[in-house]
C-alpha positions in Angstrom: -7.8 -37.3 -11.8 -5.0 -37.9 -8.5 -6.8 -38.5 -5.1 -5.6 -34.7 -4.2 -7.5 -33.4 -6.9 -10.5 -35.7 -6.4 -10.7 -34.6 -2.9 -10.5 -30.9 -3.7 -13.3 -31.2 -6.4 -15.1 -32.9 -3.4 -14.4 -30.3 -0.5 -15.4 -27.5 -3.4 -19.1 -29.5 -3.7 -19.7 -30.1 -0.4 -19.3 -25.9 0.7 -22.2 -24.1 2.1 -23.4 -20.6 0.7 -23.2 -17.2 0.7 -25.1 -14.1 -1.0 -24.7 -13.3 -4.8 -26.4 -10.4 -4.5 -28.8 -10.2 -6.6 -28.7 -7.9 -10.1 -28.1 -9.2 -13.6 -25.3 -11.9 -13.7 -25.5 -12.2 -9.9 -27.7 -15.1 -8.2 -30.2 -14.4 -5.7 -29.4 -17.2 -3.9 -26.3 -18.2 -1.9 -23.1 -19.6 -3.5 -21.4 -22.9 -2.2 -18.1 -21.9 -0.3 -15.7 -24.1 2.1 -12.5 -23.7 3.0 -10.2 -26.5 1.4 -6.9 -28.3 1.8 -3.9 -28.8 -1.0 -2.1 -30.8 1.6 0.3 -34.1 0.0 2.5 -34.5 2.6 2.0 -35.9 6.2 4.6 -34.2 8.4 4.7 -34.7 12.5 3.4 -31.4 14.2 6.1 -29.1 15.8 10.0 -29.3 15.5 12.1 -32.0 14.2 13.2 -34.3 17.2 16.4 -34.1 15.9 17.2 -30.4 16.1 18.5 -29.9 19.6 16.7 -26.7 21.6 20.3 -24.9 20.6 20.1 -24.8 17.2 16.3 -23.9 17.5 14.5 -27.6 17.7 11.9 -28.2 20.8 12.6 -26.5 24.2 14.4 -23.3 22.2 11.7 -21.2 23.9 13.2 -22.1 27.5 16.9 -20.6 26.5 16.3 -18.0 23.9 16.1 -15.0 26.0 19.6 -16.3 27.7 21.3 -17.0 24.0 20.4 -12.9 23.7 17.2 -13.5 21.2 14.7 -11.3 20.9 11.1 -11.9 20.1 7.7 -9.8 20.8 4.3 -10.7 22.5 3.1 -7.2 23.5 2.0 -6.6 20.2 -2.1 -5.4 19.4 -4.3 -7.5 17.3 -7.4 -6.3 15.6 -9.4 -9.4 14.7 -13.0 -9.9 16.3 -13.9 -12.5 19.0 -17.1 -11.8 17.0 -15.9 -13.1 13.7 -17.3 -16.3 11.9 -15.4 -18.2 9.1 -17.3 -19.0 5.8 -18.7 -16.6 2.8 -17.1 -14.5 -0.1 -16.1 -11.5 -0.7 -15.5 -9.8 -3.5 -14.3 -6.5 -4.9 -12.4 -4.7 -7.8 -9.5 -4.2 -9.4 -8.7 -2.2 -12.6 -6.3 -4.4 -14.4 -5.5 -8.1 -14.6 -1.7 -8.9 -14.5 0.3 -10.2 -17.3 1.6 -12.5 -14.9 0.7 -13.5 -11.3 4.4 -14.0 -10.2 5.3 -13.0 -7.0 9.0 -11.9 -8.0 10.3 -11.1 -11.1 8.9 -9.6 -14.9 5.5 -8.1 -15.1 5.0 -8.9 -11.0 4.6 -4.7 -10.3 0.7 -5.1 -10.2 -1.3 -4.4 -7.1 -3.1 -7.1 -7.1 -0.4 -9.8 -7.6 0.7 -7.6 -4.1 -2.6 -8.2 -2.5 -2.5 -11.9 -4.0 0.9 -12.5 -2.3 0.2 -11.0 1.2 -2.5 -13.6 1.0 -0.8 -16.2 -0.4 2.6 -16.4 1.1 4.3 -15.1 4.7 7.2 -12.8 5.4 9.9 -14.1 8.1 9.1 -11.3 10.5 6.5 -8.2 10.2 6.2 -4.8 11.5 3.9 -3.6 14.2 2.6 -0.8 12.6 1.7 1.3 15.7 5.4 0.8 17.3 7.6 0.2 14.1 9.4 -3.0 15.8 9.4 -6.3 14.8 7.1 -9.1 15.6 6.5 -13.0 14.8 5.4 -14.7 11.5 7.6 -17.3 10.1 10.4 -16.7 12.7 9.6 -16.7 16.0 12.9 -14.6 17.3 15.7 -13.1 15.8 19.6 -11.5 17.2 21.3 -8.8 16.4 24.7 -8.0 16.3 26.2 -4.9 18.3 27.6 -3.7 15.0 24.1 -3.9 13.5 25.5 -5.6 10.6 24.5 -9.2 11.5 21.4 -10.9 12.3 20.0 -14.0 13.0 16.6 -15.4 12.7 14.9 -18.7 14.1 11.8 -20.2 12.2 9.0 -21.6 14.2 9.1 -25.1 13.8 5.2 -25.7 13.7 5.4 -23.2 10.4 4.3 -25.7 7.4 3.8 -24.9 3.9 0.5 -25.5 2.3 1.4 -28.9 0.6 2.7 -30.0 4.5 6.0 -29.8 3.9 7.8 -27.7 6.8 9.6 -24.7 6.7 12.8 -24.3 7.1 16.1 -22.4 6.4 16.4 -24.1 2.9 13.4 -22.4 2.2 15.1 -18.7 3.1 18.5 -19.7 1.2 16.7 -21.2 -2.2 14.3 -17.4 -1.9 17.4 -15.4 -1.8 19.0 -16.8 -4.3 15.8 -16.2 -6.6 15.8 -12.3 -5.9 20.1 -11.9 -6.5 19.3 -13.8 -10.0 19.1 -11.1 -12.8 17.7 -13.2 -14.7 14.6 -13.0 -13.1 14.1 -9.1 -14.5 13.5 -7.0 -11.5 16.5 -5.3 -10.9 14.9 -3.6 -7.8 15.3 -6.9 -5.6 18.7 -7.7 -7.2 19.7 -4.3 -5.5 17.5 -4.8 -2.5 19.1 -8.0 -1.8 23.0 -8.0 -2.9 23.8 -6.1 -0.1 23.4 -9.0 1.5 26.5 -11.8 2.0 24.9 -15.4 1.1 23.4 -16.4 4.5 25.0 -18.6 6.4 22.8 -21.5 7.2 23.3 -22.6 11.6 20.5 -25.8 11.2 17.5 -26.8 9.9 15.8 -23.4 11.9 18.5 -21.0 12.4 20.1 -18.9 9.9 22.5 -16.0 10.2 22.5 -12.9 7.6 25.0 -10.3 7.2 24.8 -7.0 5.1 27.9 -5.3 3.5 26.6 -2.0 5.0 25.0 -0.8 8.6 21.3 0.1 8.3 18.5 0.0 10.6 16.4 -1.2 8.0 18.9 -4.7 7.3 16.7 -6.7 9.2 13.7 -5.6 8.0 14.2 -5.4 3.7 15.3 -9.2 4.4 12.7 -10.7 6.8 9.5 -8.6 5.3 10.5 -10.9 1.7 7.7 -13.3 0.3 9.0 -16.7 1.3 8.8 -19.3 -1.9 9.2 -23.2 -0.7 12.9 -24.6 -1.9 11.0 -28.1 -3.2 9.3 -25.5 -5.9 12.1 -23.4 -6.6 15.6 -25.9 -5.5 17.1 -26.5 -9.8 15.4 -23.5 -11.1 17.2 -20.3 -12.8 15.3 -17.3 -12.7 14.5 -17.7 -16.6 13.1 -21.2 -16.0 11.0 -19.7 -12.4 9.8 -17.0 -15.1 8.3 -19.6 -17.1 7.3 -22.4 -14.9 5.5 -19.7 -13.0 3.9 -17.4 -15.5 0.3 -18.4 -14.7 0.7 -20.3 -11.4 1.7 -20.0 -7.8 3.7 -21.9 -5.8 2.2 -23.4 -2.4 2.7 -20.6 0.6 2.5 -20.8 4.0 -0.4 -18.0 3.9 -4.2 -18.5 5.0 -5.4 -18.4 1.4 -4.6 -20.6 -2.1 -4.8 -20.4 -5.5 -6.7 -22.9 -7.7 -5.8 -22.6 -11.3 -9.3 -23.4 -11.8 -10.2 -20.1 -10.4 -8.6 -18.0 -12.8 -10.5 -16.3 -15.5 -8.3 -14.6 -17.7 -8.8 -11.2 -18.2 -12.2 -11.3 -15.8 -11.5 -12.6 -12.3 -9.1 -14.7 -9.7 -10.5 -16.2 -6.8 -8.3 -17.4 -3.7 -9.8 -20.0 -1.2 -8.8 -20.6 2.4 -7.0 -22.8 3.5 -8.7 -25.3 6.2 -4.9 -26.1 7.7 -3.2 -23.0 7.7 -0.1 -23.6 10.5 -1.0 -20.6 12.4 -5.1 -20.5 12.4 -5.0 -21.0 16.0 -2.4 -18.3 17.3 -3.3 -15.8 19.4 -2.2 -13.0 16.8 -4.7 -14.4 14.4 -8.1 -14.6 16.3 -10.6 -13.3 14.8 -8.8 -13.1 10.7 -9.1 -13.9 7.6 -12.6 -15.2 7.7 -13.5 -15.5 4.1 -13.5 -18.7 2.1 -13.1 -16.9 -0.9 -11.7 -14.0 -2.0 -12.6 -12.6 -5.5 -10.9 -9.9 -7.7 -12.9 -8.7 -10.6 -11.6 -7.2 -13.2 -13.4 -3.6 -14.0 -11.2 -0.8 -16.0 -13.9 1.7 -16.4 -14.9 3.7 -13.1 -18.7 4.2 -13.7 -18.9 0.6 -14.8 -17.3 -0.6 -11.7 -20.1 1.9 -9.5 -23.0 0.5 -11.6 -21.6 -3.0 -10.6 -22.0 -2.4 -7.3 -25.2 -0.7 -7.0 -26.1 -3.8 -8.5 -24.3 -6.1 -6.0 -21.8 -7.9 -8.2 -19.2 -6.3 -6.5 -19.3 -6.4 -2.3 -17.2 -2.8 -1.5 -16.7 0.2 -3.5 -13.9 3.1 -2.1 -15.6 6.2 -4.0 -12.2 8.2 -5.6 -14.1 10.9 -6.4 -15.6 13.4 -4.2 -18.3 14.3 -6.2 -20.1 10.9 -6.1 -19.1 10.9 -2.5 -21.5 13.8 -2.0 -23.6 13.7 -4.4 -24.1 10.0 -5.4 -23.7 8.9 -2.4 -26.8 10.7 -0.9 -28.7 8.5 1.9 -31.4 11.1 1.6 -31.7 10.4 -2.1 -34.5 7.9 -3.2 -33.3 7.1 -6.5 -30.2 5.3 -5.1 -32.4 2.8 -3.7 -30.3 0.4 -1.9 -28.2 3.1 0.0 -31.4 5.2 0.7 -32.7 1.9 2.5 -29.6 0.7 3.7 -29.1 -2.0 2.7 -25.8 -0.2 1.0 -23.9 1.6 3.6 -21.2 4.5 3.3 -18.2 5.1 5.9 -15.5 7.0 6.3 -12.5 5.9 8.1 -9.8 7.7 10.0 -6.9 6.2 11.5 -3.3 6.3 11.4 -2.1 5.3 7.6 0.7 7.7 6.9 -0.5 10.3 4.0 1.8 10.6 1.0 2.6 14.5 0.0 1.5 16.2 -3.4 1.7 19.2 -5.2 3.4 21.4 -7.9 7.3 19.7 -7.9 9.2 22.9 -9.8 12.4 22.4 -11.6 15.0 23.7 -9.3 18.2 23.0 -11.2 20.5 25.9 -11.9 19.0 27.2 -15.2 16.0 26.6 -14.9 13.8 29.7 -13.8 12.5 28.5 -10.4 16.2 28.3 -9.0 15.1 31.3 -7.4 13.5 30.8 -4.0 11.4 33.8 -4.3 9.3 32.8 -7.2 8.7 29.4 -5.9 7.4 30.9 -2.9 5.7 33.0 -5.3 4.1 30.1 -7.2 2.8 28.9 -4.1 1.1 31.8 -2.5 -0.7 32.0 -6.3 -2.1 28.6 -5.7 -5.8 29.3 -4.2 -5.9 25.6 -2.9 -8.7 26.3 -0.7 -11.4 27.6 -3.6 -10.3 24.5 -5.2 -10.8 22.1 -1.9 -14.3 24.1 -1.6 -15.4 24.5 -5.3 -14.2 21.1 -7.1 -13.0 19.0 -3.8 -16.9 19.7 -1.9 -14.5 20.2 1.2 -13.7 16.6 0.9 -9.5 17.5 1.5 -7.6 19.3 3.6 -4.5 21.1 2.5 -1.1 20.2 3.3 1.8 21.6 4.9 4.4 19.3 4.7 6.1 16.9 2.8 5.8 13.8 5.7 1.7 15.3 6.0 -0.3 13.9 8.4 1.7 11.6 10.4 4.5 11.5 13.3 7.2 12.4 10.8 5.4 16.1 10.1 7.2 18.9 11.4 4.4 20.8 13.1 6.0 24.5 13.0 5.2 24.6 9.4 2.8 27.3 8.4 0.2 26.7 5.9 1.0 28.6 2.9 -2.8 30.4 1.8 -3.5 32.4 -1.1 -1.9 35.6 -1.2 -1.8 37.3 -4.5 -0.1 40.8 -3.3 2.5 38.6 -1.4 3.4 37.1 -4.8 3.7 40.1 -6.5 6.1 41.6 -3.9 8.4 38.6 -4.5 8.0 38.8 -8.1 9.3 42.4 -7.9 12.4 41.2 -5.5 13.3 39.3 -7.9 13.4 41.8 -10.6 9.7 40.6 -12.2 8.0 44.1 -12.5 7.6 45.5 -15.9 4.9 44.2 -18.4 4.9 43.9 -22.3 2.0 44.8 -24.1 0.6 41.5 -23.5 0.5 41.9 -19.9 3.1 39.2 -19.4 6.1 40.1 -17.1 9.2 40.8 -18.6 13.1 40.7 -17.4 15.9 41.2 -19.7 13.6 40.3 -22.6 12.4 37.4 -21.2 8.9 36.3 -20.5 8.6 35.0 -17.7 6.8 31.7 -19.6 6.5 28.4 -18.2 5.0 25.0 -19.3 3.1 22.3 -17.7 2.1 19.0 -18.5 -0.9 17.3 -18.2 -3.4 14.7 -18.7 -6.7 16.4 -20.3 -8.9 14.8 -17.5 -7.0 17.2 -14.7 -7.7 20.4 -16.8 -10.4 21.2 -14.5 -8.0 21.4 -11.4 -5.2 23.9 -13.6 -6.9 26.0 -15.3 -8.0 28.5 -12.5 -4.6 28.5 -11.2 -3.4 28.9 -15.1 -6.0 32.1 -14.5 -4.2 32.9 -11.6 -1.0 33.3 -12.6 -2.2 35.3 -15.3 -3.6 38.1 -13.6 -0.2 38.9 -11.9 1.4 38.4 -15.5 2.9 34.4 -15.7 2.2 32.7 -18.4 1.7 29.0 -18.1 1.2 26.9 -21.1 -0.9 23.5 -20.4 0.5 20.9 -22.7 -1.2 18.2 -22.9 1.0 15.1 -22.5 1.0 11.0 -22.5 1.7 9.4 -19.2 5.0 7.8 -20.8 6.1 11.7 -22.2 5.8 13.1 -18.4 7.3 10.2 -17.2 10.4 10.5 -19.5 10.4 14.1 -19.0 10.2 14.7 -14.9 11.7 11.1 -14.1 14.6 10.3 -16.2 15.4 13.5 -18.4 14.4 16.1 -15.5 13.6 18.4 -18.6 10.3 20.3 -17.1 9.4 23.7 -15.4 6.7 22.3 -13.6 5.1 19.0 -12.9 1.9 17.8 -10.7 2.7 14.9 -8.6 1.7 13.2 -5.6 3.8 10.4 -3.8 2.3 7.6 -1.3 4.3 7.3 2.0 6.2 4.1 3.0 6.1 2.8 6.5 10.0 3.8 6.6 10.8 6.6 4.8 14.3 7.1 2.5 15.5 10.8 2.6 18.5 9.9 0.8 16.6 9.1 -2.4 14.2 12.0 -2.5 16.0 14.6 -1.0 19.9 13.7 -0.2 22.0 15.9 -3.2 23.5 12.9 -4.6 19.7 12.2 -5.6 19.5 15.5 -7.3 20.7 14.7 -10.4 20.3 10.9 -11.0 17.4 10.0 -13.4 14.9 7.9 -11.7 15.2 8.8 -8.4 12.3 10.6 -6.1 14.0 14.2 -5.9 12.7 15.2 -9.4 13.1 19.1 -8.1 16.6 18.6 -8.1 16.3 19.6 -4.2 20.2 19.8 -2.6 21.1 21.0 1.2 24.0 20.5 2.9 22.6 19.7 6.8 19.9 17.5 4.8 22.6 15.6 3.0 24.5 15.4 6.6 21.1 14.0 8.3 20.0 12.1 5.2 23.6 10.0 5.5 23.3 9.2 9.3 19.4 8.2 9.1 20.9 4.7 8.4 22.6 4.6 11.4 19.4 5.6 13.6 17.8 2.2 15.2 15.8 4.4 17.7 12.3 5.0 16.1 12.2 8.2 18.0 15.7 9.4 16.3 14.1 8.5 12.7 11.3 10.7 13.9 13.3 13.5 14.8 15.5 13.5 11.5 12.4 13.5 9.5 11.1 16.1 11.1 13.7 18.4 10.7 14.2 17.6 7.1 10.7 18.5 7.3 11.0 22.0 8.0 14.6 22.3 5.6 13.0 21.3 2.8 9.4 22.8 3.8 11.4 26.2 3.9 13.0 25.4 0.4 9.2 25.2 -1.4 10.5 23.1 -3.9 6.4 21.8 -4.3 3.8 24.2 -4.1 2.1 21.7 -2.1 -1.3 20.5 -2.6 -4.1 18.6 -0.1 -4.9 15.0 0.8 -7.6 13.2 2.5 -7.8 13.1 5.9 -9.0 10.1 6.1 -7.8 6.7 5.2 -11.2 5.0 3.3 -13.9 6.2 1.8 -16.6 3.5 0.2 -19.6 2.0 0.6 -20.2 -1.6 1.2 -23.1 -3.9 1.0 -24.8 -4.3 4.8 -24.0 -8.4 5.1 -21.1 -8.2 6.6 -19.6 -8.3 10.2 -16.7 -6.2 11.4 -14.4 -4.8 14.2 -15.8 -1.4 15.9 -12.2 -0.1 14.1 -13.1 -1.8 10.7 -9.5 -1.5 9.2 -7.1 -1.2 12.6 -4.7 1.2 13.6 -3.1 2.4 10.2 -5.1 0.1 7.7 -6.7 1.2 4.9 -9.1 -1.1 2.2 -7.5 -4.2 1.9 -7.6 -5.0 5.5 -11.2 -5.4 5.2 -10.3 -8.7 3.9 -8.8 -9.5 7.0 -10.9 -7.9 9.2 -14.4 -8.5 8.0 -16.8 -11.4 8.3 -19.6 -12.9 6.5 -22.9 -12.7 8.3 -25.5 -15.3 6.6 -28.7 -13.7 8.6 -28.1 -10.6 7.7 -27.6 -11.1 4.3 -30.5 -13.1 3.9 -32.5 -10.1 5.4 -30.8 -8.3 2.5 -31.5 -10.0 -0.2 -35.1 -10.0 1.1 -35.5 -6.4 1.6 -34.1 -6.2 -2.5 -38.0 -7.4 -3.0 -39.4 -5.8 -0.5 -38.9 -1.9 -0.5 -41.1 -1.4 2.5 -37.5 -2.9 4.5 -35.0 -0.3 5.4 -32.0 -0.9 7.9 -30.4 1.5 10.4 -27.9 3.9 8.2 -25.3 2.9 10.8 -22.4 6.3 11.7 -20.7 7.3 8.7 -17.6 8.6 10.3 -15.3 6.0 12.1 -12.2 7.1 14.1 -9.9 4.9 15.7 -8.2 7.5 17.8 -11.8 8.1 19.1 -12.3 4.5 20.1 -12.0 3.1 23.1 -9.1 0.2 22.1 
């Protein structure tokens, strides 16, 4: 065994504990946890002596502004000055990855994502209630007056977990990693060959330029996963494929990875570093407090509920809104745990952007809902409300947008309701009057006959609407279909009538992919309807060119209302709130819990262990004469005095 190793085996045994929680295959005692180091090399603290204070070595600070950088302290943090370090915490996901890769084959899985974020650092981040840049890797950055240029400084303390330091080697051997096609995700060969090899300045400073003027230039490059050149410096993306199947690479991140801690097919476990570079910035207080981080593996969705009512698993969001009300019960005895509170359930609003959802119709010249009217038609059929009140238990709020929720909504938009005579008048406008003997509307022999795909389990949600369109005489066939069939048919054949489908909703928005014309027709893209409008191809084109966040804002909003007017979706509902889930009451957080626009996985950043109060917990599971304060379900930032 090396001395590393030994001393890693030692640092594991030496850890103090935290609760298992009880339940079968869960101990009642604590488990031994301590942060540990992976460090091999010894390197001085702070920037190499000699790098002058020009080319972004020591006293850089003290002649940035001058030079024209740029760099941002004003922005908000949400750690606790309450927060202690030690404990685990552990929670669910539904599949385990065929590789945990950051880049590259098989790396599209959510938690490599979460892994990564964990793992490794970007060179800059976004402030997410601002949308400008901050620190992270880099500590400023320039750019140039056509946009098309940038430069970026590393901060000379930033080391990577081995102790080797970071530098511009690192960003140049990364880059070259994401343009190799051999690495099989063509999404950051496209991503990232817009981009000129960067031009390295020194050992801090490098300088980037794109072939094209975007606002977002900066950002796709600097938001990347950094990967240390001493790992990747030889490698073609064939061999990095292999090397790095079933192993990560040292990051620069508050966590690790132990290939001891990965159970195939059951669990990974990440462990904290005890010399992350930046522990003691500012921006940081009060973060990542875990030791140990575990993902179980749980496909089923009752299994995964039954685990944590037993305590094997720390947090549970609650997807369904049934359990949510009825499950979920504090007033129920026969869910013990939550009834005594030692379980507790929240519900958190804040500021994470909504995605839009609905019924995406087949626009395209042809096709039978080419004609506004009977889209608008197929909306006012759709009683969205009996469903939110009947199925939903008021749980969702129906939308009116297609940017719903957040600053990019266009606010004139009226809620479409249900409105059966309105529907039949548009039917008749657009010559869909006369009957056959079936009771199905006619036009020049036609039925007036659509089909929609589904999976069985959303039968449920379609067939009153199915019953709907019956009664004013549209036929709607539910086929039942695999997830690779409706895939083939909406996203690359565009060969459907009508299609369910609900989208998340990036931090930055692309109207040129979902709703530009030259979108329309290209398989794979986001504008399935086949949606096409000159002044939204006009704004769509300049959005590029807006580096004002209030401009972007404005564009969207009045593609907004364009494409709002169009009803290419019959659009659906969405929560109105960012988490829902119960956790187990041991743990310390922020009055916010997840921040301004957070939603579950910053719990790992935010939350805290507390021993006391979990020994109280596991006390109370023997004692059910113990109860704890239920605590206020509803949490909302904007309500919070911040």
């Amino acid at each position: 065994m090396t001395t590393n190793l030994k001393k890693i085996f030692l640092l594991i045994s030496l850890s103090f504990l935290i609760n298992g929680c009880g339940g079968k295959g869960s101990s009642s005692s604590e488990i031994i946890t301590k942060p540990i180091s992976i460090k091999e090399f010894d390197t001085p603290p702070g920037a190499n002596p000699a790098v002058s204070a020009e080319m972004g070595g020591a006293g850089f600070e003290t002649i940035a502004k001058k030079q024209g950088w740029k760099t941002s302290e004003s922005f908000k943090t949400y750690g606790s000055l309450d927060a202690k370090k030690g404990g685990r915490f552990t929670m669910r996901f539904s599949e385990f990855p065929a590789s945990i890769r950051t880049y590259g084959k098989d790396s599209n899985y959510e938690i490599i994502s979460m892994m990564s974020s964990l793992v490794y650092e970007s060179l800059l981040n976004i402030d997410s209630e601002t949308l400008g840049l901050i620190p992270m890797l880099c500590t400023h950055w320039k750019i140039s007056d056509d946009f098309k240029t940038f430069q970026l400084r590393i901060d000379p303390h930033a080391r990577w977990a081995d102790g080797k330091p970071v530098t511009t080697a690192d960003i140049m051997a990364t880059y070259k990693l994401l343009i190799d096609e051999t690495i099989l995700q063509p999404y950051y060969n496209v991503v990232f060959s817009k981009y000129e090899e960067p031009k390295v300045i020194s050992e801090y400073i490098i300088e980037v330029t794109s072939s094209e003027v975007h606002f977002k230039n900066i950002i796709d490059f600097s938001v990347m996963s950094l990967l240390p050149a001493h790992h990747l410096d030889g490698l073609t993306g064939t061999e990095y494929l292999e090397k790095y199947h079933f192993d990560m690479m040292p990051g620069t991140g508050p966590y690790t990875l132990e290939k001891n801690k990965i159970k195939k097919g059951k669990s990974i476990t990440l462990t904290r570093r005890s010399d992350w570079w930046q522990s003691d910035y500012k921006r940081n207080t009060g973060e990542y407090n875990f030791d140990l981080l575990k993902f179980i593996i749980v496909q089923d969705e009752r299994l995964t509920l039954e685990k944590f009512k037993k305590g094997e698993i720390d947090i549970y969001t609650v997807g369904r809104a049934q359990w949510w009300v009825q499950e979920f019960d504090q007033s129920n005895p026969d869910f013990d745990y939550l009834h005594r509170g030692l379980i507790q359930k929240r519900k958190i609003f804040n500021n994470h952007l909504s995605g839009t959802s609905g019924l995406a119709m087949n626009i395209r010249e042809g096709r039978i809902f080419s004609d506004l009217r009977l889209r608008k038609a197929m909306a006012k059929l759709w009683n969205r409300q009996q469903l939110i009140e009947k199925l939903f238990f008021n749980e969702y709020v129906a939308i009116k947008s297609y940017f719903p929720g957040g600053q990019y909504e266009n606010k004139s938009n009226e809620l479409v309701g249900y409105d059966p005579e309105g529907a039949v008048k548009l039917l008749a406008s657009a010559g869909w009057v006369e009957r056959n003997s079936d009771g199905w509307l006619t036009k020049d022999g036609k039925l007036f006959e659509i089909d929609f795909g589904i999976d069985q389990s959303s039968e449920r949600i379609f067939t009153p609407y199915q019953e709907d369109l019956a009664k004013v005489g549209i036929k709607m066939n539910l086929r039942y279909i695999t997830g690779t069939t409706m895939f083939k048919n909406v996203m690359n054949e565009r060969d459907f009538d009508i299609h369910y489908q609900g989208w998340t909703m990036p931090t930055f928005p692309n109207p040129v992919t979902s709703y530009h014309s030259d979108s329309a027709n290209k398989p794979g893209t986001t504008n399935i309807c086949g949606f096409s409008n000159s002044r939204v191809d006009v704004i769509a084109t300049n959005y590029k060119n807006l580096f004002n966040p209030k401009d972007r804002i404005s564009a969207l909003q009045e593609i907004d209302k364009i494409v709002f007017d169009s009803h290419i979706y019959a659009l659906g509902w969405r929560a109105p709130y960012s988490w829902r889930f119960g956790y187990w009451n041991k743990f310390g957080m922020p009055d916010h819990y997840i921040g301004y626009s957070g939603n579950w996985k910053s719990s790992m950043a935010y939350w805290w262990y507390e021993p006391e109060l979990a020994q109280k917990v596991r006390e109370a599971k023997q004692d059910k004469t113990v109860s704890f304060p239920y605590g206020d379900i509803q949490i909302d930032y904007n309500q919070l005095s911040n």
